[in-house]
N, C-alpha and C positions, 0 to 999 in steps of 0.2 A: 529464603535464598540468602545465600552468606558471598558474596563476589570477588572474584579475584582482582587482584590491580588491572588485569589488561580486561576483562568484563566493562569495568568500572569507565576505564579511559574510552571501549569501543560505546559509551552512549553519553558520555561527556560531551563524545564526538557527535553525536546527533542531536544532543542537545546545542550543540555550538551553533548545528546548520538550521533549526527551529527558533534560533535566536534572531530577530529579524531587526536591523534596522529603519527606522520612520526619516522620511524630509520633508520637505515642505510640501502640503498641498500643488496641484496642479489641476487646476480650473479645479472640476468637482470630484477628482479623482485623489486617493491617497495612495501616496507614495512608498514603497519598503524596500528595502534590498535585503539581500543574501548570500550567502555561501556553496558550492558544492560539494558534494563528497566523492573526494576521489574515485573511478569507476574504470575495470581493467579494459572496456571495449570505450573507452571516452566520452557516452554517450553518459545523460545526466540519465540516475534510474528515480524511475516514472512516479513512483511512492514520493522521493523527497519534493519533487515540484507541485503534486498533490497537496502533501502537508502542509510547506510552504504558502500556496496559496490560498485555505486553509483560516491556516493561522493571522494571514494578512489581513482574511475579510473578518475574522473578531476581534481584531484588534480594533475595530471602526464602529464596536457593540458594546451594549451593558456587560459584567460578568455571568448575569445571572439568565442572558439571551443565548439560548445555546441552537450550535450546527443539530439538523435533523437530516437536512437530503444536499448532497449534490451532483452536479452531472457537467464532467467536463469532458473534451477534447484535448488530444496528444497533438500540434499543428505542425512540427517541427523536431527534429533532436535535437535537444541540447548538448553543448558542451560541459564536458562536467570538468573540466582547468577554467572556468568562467566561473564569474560570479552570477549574480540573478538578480532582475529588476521585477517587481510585482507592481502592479499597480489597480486599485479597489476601487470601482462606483458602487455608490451608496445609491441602490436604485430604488429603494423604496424599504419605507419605518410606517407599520401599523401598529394599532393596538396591542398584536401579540404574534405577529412576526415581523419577520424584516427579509429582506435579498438583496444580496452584494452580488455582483461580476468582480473576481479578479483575472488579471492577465499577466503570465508570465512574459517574459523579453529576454532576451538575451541579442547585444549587437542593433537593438532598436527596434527589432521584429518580434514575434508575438511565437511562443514555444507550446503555450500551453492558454486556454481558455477556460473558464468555470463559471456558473453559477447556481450559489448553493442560496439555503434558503434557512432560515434562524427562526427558534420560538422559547416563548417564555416556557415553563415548567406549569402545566394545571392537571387538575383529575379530568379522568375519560377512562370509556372501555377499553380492554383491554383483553386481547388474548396473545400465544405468539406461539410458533413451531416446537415440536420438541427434539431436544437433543439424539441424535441416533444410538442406541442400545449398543453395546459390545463395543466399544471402540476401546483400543488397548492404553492404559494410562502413557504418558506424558516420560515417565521415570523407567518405563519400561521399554523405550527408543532409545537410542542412541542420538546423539547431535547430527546434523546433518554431513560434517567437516569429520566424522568420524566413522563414518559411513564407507565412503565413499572415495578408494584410492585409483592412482594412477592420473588426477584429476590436473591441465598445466599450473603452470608455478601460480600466477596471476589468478586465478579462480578459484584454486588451495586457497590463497592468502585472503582472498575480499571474503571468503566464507570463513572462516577464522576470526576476522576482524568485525566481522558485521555486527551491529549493535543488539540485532535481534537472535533469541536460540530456537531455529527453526529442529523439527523432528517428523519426519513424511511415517503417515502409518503406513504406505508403499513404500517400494527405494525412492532414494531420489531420482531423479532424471539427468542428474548432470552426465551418466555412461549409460549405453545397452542395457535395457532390464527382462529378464523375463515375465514379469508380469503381467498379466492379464491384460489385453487392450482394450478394456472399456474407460467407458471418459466421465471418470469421477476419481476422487481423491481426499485422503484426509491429511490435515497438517496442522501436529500442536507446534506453536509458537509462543515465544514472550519475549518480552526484555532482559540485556545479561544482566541490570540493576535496576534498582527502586528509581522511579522516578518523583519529580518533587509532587506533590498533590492536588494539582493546581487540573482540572477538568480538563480544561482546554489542553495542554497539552497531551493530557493520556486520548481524547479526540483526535488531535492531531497525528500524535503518533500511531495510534487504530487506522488511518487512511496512511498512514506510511508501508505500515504492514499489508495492508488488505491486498498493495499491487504487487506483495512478492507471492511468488507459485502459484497464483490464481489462472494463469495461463494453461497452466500444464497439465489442468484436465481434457482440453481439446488435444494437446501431443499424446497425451496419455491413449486416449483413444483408439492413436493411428502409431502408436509402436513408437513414435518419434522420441528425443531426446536432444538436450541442449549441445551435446559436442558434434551432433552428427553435421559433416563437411556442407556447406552448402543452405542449412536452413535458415530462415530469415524468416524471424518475428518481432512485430511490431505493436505494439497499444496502439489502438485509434479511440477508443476513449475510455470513463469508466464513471460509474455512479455509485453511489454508495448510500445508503439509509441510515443512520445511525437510531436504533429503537431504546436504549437502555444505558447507565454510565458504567461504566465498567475499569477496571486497571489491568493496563498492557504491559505492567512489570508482572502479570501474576500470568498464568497458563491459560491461552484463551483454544479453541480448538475448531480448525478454519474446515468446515465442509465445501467441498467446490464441485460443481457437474459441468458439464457443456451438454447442453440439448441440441445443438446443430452447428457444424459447418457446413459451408460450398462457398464456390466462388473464389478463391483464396482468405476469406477470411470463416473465424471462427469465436463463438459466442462460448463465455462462459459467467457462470451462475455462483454466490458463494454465500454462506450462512454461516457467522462466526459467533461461538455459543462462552461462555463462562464454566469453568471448570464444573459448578452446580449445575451445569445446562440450564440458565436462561440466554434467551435469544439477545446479543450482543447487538449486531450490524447487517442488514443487508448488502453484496455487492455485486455490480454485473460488470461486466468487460466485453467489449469486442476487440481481434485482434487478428491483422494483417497476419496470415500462413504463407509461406510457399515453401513447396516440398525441393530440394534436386530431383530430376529426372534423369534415367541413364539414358541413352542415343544409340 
């Protein structure tokens, strides 16, 4: 991968917002703050408050203690013209793991809740999924921003700018597709640069990614689509398994299903594999739907 200046500067950018300041303890709790990334509907996206908090809880660990599961809650939108307050309980250090709670805030209230759970590195059995057969390489998509015309000014541009090069082996969803409405999807992704080599953050950045397009097997489904007047989708939360280390400057390749909606919300399912197909990350989502109806 050889990056152009504006590549380079769009994960600069994400590296600035992953950069987290520390303050003083507070009772048993550790302190960080942070940055947002500009966002065309104002609301913080759900990945950088993931990562974020994240990176908060291993900053409170060995280097060599790494993220295995977490499972948080969306409570709130954020504003993304704000900055962000994280705050970590060290809720408990065994033998060979450990679990942090972080809580995002913004304005004094709580945006985002987590708790993930950390272990040392030892041998164990081992098996995991296999990669799905035929899936069309990475070089042979197009970009996602090049895809896809007619798109408003502010939605062109955040896709253009965004640190990651998303590539749908479907269209994308941002217009009307003809596509088939079943509720699965494939999507190679990676970084538009190398990042520095430091685990934690290509972890970090993996749960950045995990919560872009993993929705859009459940729209997919149902014909839906991102511009159509009227939809309104929401995260209510998302867990994530990390099985393997891996580097999210290189081609990782995100399978996603939804095995059910009702009720206005919808479940979706994702298995994110290494260009060799071994099994990267588990992730699941549930997520606030509501269709417009006509009258």
């Amino acid at each position: 991968m050889t990056p152009d200046a504006h590549a380079i500067r769009t994960v600069e950018q994400l590296l600035d917002v992953l950069d987290l300041d520390s303050t003083q303890a507070r009772t048993t709790e550790d302190i960080f703050t942070g940055s947002s990334h500009p966002m065309p509907s104002g609301r913080i996206y759900g990945g950088q408050v993931l990562a974020q908090s994240l990176l908060a809880a291993e900053r409170t660990l060995p280097e060599d203690r790494a993220v295995h599961s977490m499972h948080g809650y969306f409570l709130r939108p954020g504003d993304a013209s704000q900055g962000i307050t994280i705050a970590v309980d060290r809720i408990h250090d065994g033998r060979s793991f450990s679990t942090r709670r972080s809580q995002a805030y913004q304005n004094g209230v709580p945006i985002f809740s987590m708790i993930a759970s950390f272990q040392d590195h030892g041998p164990g059995v081992e098996h995991a999924a296999a990669m799905p057969d035929g899936v069309p390489s990475p070089e042979s998509l197009l970009p996602d921003e090049e895809r896809v015309e007619g798109l408003p000014r502010g939605v062109a541009r955040m896709l253009s700018d965004r640190a990651a090069d998303v590539r749908h082996v479907e269209s994308p969803l941002f217009l009307p597709s003809d596509d088939a409405k079943v509720p699965q999807q494939g999507v190679w992704m990676r970084l538009r640069a190398p990042l520095p080599d430091d685990q934690r953050v290509h972890r970090a950045a993996l749960a950045y990614l995990s919560d872009m397009t993993i929705q859009e097997s459940i729209l997919r489904a149902h014909g839906l689509h991102w511009s159509l007047a009227g939809l309104k989708v929401a995260s209510l939360d998302h867990a994530m398994w990390w099985h393997r280390p891996a580097r999210v400057d290189e081609w990782l390749l995100y399978m996603q299903e939804s095995p059910n909606a009702r009720g206005g919300r919808g479940l979706a399912q994702g298995r994110i594999f290494t260009r060799d197909g071994e099994l990267v990350a588990s992730v699941a989502q549930e997520i606030m739907v509501r269709v417009p109806t006509s009258e």
